[in-house]
Every structure is written in C-alpha cells, then in structure tokens.
N, C-alpha and C positions, 0 to 999 in steps of 0.2 A: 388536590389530586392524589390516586393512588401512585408512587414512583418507585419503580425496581431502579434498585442504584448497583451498578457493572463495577464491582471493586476488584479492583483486580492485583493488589497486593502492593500498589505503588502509591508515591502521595498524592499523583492528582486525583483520581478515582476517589480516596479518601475523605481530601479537603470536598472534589465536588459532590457528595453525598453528606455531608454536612451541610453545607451550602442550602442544598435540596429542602432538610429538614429546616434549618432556620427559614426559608420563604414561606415555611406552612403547609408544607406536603407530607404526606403520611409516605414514610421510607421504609423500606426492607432492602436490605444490604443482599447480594448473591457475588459470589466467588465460582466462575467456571473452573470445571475441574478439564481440561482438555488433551494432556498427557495420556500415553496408554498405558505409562509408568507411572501410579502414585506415592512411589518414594522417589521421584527425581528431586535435586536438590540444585539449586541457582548454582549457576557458577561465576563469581562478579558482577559485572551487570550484564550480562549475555542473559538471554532467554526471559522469559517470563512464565505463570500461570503453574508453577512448583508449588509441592506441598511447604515449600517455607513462606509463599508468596498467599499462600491461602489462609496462613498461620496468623500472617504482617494485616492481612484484611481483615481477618476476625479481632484481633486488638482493637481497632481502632470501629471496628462499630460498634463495639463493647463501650470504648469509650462516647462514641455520637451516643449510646443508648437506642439502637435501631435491633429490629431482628435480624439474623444473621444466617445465609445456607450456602452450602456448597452443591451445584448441578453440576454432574455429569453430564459431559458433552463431549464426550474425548470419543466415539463412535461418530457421530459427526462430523468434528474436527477432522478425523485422518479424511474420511469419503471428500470431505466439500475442500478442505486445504489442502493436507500432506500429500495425497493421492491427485489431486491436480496440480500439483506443484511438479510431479515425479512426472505424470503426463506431458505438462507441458516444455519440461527439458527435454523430453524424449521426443518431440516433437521439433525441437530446435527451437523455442520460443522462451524466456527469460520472464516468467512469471513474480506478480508482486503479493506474497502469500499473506502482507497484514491489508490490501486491498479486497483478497476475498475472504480472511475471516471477517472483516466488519462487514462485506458485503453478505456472507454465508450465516454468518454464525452470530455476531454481537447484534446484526439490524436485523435478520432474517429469523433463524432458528430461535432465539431469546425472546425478540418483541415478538415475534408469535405464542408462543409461552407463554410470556409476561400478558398479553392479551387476555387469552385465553383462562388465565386464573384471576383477570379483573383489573389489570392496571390500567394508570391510564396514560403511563409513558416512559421510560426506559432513560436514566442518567448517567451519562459517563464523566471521564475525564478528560476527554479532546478537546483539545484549544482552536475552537470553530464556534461560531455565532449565528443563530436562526432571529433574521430580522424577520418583520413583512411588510407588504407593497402597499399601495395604497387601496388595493380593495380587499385587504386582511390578508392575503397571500403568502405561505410562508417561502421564505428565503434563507440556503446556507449562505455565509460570508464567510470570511477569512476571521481569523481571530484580530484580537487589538494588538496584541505582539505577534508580528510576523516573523521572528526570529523561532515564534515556538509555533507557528500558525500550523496545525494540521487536517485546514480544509481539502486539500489533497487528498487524504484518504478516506476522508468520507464521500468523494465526490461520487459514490456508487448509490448513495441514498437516492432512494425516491421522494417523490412528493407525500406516497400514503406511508412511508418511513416517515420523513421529517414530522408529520402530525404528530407522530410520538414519541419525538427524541428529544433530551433535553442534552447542553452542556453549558453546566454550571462556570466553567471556568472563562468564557468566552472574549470576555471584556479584561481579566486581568490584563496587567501592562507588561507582569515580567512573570519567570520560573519562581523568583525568588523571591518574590512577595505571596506566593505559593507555598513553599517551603517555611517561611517565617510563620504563614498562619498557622501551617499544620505543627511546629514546635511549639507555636502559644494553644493549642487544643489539645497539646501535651501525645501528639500523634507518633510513635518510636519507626515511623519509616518519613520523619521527616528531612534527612537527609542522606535518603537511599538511592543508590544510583540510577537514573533510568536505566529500563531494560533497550537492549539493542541487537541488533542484528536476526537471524530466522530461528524463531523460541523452539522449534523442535527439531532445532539444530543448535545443542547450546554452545558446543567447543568450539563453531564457525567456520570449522572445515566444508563448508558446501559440495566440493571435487570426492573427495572422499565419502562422504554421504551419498551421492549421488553415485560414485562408482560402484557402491554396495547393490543397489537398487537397483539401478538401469545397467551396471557394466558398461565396461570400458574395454575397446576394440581398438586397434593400430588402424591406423586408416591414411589418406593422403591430405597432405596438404599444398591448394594450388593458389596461384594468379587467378587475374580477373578474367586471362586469355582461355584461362583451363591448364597451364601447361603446372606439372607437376614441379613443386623447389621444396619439396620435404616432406615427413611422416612424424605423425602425433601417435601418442597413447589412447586416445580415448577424447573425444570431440566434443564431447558434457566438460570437461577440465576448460576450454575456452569461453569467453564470453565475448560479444559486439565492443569492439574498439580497444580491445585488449595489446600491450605492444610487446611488454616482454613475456617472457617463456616460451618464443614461438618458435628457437633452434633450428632456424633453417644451416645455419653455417656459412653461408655468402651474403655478401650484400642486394644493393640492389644496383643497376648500371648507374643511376645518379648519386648513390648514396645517403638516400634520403629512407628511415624507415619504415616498417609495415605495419599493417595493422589487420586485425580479424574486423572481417566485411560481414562474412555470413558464414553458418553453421549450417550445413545440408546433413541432417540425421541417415536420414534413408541411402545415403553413398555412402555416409560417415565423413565428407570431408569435409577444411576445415578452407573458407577465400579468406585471403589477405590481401591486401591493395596499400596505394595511398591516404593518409588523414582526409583529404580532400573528399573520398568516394566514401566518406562516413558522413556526408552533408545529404541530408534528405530535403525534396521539394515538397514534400506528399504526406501526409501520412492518414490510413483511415482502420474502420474497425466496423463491423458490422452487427457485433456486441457491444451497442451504447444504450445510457440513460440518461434520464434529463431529472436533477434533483431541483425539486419543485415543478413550476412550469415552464411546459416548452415552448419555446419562439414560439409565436404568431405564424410564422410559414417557414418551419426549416427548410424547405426545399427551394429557399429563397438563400444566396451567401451574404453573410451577416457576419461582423468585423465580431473580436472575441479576443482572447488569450488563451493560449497552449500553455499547459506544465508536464513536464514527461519525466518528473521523479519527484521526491516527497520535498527536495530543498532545491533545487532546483528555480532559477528566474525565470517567470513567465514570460513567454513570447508574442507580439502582436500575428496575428493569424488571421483568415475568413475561413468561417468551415458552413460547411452545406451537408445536408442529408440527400443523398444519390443513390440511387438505383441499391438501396436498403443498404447504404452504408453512411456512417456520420465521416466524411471526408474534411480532413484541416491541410488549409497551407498556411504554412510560415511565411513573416515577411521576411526573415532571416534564415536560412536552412537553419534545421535543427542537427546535433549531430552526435551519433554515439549512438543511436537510438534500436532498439531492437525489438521487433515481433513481440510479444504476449508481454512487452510494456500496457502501463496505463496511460493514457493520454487525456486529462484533465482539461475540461475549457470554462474560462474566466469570463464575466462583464465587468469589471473592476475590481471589485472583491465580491463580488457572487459565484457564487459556484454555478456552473448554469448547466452542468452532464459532462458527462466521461466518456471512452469508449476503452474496449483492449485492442491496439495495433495488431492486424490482422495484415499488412500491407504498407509496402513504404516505395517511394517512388527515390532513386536516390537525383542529386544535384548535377552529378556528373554525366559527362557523356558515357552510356557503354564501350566498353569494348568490344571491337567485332573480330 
C-alpha cells in the first residue's frame, strides 16, 4: 500500500513509520507545519509541531530512507482548533483541543489530502489497535499497554476513517521498548521527551492565554441558592471542580470546602457548592460518532463503558441514542466533569463512539 506516515518530530511517529516501511508499504514521511509562527521553538517537553520538532522528523526519515515534506496546515489549525478552543471557553464549555485536531486535522484534513494524491492510508504513532469482527469489520481497541493506551483520542474516528488509518505501534507492550528500537535505528529523538500539555500554548499558562483573547471581566461569585459569597477576575481563570483560588474569605457554616460547579459566561458568574453536587447521573452530547459500526439499535440501552479524559478509568454505564442525543448513565456518578468534555464509550477494549457533553444531569438534589 501507498502510506502517508504523520511524523510529527517525536519517536513514536518515527519508529511507527519505520515500522510501515519494513511490512512492505511504500512510505513518504509529512511533517504538519501547524504554528502561525514558523520559528517557534520547543520549550521542554511542552508543545509540539516546532520548527525544531520538524528538524527531529526530517533526521530520522533521512535515516528510514523514506521521502520527506513539510504541509502547511497552520490556516486550518487555528479555524478548526485554536478558534474553537477560544469559542468554546467563551461559551463556558472546557474543550479537548488534541480530540479535535485528530478529529479536524490528522483524520479529516490530511486523509483527505493524502487520499486525494493516491494514498491508501495515513500512519501515525498512537498507541491504539484496529482489529476486525468476524465479518471483516474494522474495529479501534485500546492498545496492548494501557499505561500508554490512546484509544481515547481517537475515539472521533469513523468507520470510513478507520479504513484508512494505520498505527503501527498498537501491540507494543511498553514506551520503552519503543525508545530502545528507535536508539538501535540510530533515531537522535530516541529519548526526547513527550510533548505535553495545549501545543499552542507552549508555556501552559491557559488563564493568561485565554485572558488575552476572550478578556477577563470582575464578575460574582455565588451558591447553588444564587446568593452572592464573592467576586472573581475573570470567569475563563476557573474550571469545573476547581477548589483553591476561589477567595471567598469565610467558610462555609459546616466547614467543609467549595468547589466550582458551573461557569455561566453570559452573567459571568462563577457556582460553587459541595464535592458532592460535582457527582453527575447523566451525561449526553448531541455531537456523537460511532468509530466503525454502530449498535444494532442504538435507540435500544445497551451496557458500555464511559471515559471522560484521556487517563482516566472507565466506567460501567448504559447509554442510549434519544431524541438525537447519545445519552450515558453511570453506574457510579461520574464527577468533575464539565460541558465541551469528550465522553468516550467502551465494549471492553473497543472503542464503540464518542460524543462532546452538551448536558449533565447532576447526582444531587437541586436546591430550591
């Protein structure tokens, strides 16, 4: 097969496009250029997709012996990522911005491209595994080490994705038998840090980033009741189940602490309650996919597993498709969880679709 291999300056990507080449596939290496600055520079392991990061990928297809390019895709990028990243704080919703570039940009804009010039599947370095069923049908799984597993973020894939996605690394056991191939292929980013945290945000101040863009306004902070116990800076600086920085100055009559409930953008204010009223029964999205195929009768509820962050233990749950939403309950409240989350569902290690939390029903009684 023809295979566009996704390097993207790190040594999975690397090793799995080596990988590629050794099964027999005709490879060409591509480096996204996705920055709107092409002299940013890494800073530790913060960020990715830097001209140093672009540098690290061209070495090492130099060394596979593969062709080597750099695409611009940093017009893209900001529209489908950075720009809905920005929307969705501003909305009060808590966006997963590496869930929409592989959903925007690595499976969507690239395998379209890569299509479109002849390929016949796109290889990354995700630690995820495409079985199939018994009537050929392809299937994501979790990886063989679930310590590195990151079927989580691809759970945006579809079915007419998955036909064309490869990842090579799927069956390793560990990182570091990883790392050891890529030093014995003589690879100089074989013991380079993973990148971490929001890449176009390398310094990881998020608060600051975000007050640049959206601004930050004084605003109230109340009770579940409504009643006012304090004023914030700026209502983007909190996030869902957050406990310190919230400066009220008094306790609470039991003495037991607060926590941030919910962010109301459009008033600017900022609910706090007890740990307890961060326990969801509910939770649904009306923006889901089902990567490969879908139940038999989603509108039928059908036992599963909930993930609602990239490391996070899945939950046992029933979710249903209702009234054009993919609705999950917990058998345990979930908790922490906040609006423009992604909410992953499992059959044991299948990935079976996603959705983005549009709605969360919480555990607690309201308060009237």
């Amino acid at each position: 097969m023809k295979v566009l291999a996704a390097m993207s300056g790190g040594v999975d990507s690397a090793v799995a496009a080596a990988r590629a080449v050794e099964a027999g596939h005709e490879v060409v290496g591509v480096h996204l250029a996705l920055s709107r600055m092409p002299g940013t520079l890494r800073t530790g392991s913060r960020g990715c997709c830097t001209i140093e990061d672009s540098m690290d990928a061209q070495r090492a297809a130099n060394i596979i012996g593969i062709p080597y390019y750099v695409w611009d895709f940093s017009e893209r990028f900001k529209l489908d990522v950075v720009d809905d990243f920005i929307a969705e704080y501003a909305a009060g919703r808590t966006p997963n911005p590496c869930m929409r570039c592989n959903e925007r940009i690595k499976f969507a804009a690239l395998l379209e491209k890569a299509l479109d010039l002849g390929f016949d599947a796109v290889a990354t370095g995700h630690y995820a595994s495409i079985e199939f069923d018994a009537d050929g049908n392809r299937e994501l799984h979790r990886a063989a080490a679930w310590a590195k597993d990151q079927s989580y973020v691809l759970g945006v894939l579809t079915k007419e994705q998955l036909a064309h996605s490869m990842f090579p690394l799927g069956a390793t056991p560990s990182k570091a038998e990883v790392r050891a191939e890529a030093a014995a292929r003589g690879f100089s980013v074989a013991n380079k840090p993973d990148s971490h945290d929001i890449c176009f945000i390398p310094d990881g101040d998020t608060r600051g980033w975000l007050a640049e863009r959206v601004g930050a306004e004084r605003g109230d902070i109340l009770d579940r009741s409504g009643a006012k116990l304090g004023t914030h800076e700026g209502a983007l600086a909190f996030t869902i189940g957050q406990r310190k920085g919230l400066n009220i100055g008094f306790p609470t009559d039991d003495g037991m602490p607060r926590f941030v409930l919910e962010i109301q953008p459009k008033t600017n204010t900022v609910v706090v309650g007890p740990k307890e009223a961060l326990d969801l029964a509910e939770i649904a999205g009306s923006r889901f996919s089902w990567a490969g195929l879908a139940p038999a009768d989603p509108a039928m509820p059908f036992a599963c597993q909930v993930q609602i962050r990239a490391h996070a233990d899945p939950v046992d749950a029933v979710a249903v498709v209702r009234d054009g939403e993919l609705v999950i309950v917990p058998d345990a409240p979930l908790n922490g969880v906040s609006t423009g989350q992604t909410a992953v569902i499992y059959v044991g290690t299948r990935v079976l679709g996603q959705c983005t939390i549009d709605r969360t029903v919480s555990a607690l009684v309201p308060v009237e």
